[in-house]
C-alpha positions in Angstrom: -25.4 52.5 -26.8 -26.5 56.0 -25.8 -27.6 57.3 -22.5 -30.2 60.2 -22.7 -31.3 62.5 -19.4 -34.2 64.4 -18.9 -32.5 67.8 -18.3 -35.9 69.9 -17.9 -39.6 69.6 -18.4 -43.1 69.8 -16.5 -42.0 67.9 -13.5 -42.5 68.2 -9.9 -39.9 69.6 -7.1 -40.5 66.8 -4.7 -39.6 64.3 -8.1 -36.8 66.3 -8.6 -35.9 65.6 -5.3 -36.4 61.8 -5.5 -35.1 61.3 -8.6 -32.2 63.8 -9.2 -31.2 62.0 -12.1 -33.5 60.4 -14.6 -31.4 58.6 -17.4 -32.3 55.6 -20.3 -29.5 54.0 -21.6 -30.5 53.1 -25.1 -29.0 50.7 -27.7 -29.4 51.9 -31.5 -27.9 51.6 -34.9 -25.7 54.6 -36.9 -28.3 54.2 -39.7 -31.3 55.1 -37.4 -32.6 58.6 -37.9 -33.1 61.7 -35.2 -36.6 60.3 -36.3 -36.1 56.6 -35.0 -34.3 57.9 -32.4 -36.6 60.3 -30.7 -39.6 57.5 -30.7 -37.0 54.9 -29.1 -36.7 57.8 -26.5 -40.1 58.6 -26.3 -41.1 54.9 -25.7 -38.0 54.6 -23.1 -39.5 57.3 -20.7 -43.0 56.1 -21.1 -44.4 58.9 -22.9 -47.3 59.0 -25.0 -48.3 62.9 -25.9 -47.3 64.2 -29.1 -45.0 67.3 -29.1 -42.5 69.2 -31.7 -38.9 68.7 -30.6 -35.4 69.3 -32.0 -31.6 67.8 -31.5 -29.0 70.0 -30.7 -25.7 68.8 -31.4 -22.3 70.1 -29.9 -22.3 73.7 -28.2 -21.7 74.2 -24.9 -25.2 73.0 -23.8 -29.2 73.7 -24.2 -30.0 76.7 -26.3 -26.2 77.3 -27.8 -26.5 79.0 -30.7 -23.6 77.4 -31.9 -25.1 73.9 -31.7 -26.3 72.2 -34.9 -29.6 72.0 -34.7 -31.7 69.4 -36.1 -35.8 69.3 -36.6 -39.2 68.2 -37.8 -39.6 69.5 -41.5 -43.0 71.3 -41.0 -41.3 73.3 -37.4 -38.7 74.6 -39.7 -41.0 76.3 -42.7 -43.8 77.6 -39.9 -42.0 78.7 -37.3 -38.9 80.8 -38.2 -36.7 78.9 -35.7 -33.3 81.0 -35.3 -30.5 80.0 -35.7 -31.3 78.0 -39.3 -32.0 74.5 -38.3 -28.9 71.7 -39.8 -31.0 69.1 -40.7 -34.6 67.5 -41.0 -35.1 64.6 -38.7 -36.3 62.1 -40.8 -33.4 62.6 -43.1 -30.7 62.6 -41.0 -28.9 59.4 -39.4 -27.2 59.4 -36.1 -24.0 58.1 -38.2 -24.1 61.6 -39.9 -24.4 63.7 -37.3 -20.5 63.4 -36.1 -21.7 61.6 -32.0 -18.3 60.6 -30.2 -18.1 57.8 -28.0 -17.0 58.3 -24.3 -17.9 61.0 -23.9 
């Protein structure tokens, strides 16, 4: 299982204020993709618009650098995202990608 928060995105103060935490708890194999798993999330908060997106994993939170970062194919050879991207979505299992439990 994996629990996933909206941290930030085109909402509302007074939502904000009614709903200081918005959170899924989702249940998912290892041998899903990023893919997989961004459409399971998608489909948990009820969204329908198509948008480009990208996993960062470890760091010390949004936008670290340090965080391996992991995208859609086509955002990485268009858009010169810094730092180089880790991984293609659709290639990449959540097995592979090193996710500890507890924490």
């Amino acid at each position: 299982m994996l629990d996933v928060f909206i941290i930030d995105g085109p909402i509302t103060e007074e939502f904000i204020a009614d709903n200081p935490e918005v959170s899924r708890t989702i249940e998912i194999k290892g041998s899903n993709t990023l893919e997989e798993l961004h459409k399971i999330i998608f489909k948990a908060f009820d969204r329908e618009e198509e948008h480009m997106y990208e996993f960062q994993i470890g760091g010390n939170g949004p936008q670290d650098p340090n965080a391996r970062r992991y995208g859609l194919k086509q955002a990485f050879s268009s858009s010169g995202l810094t730092p180089t991207p880790t991984g293609d979505v659709s290639s990449t299992s959540i097995a592979e990608v090193g996710l500890s439990t507890g924490v």
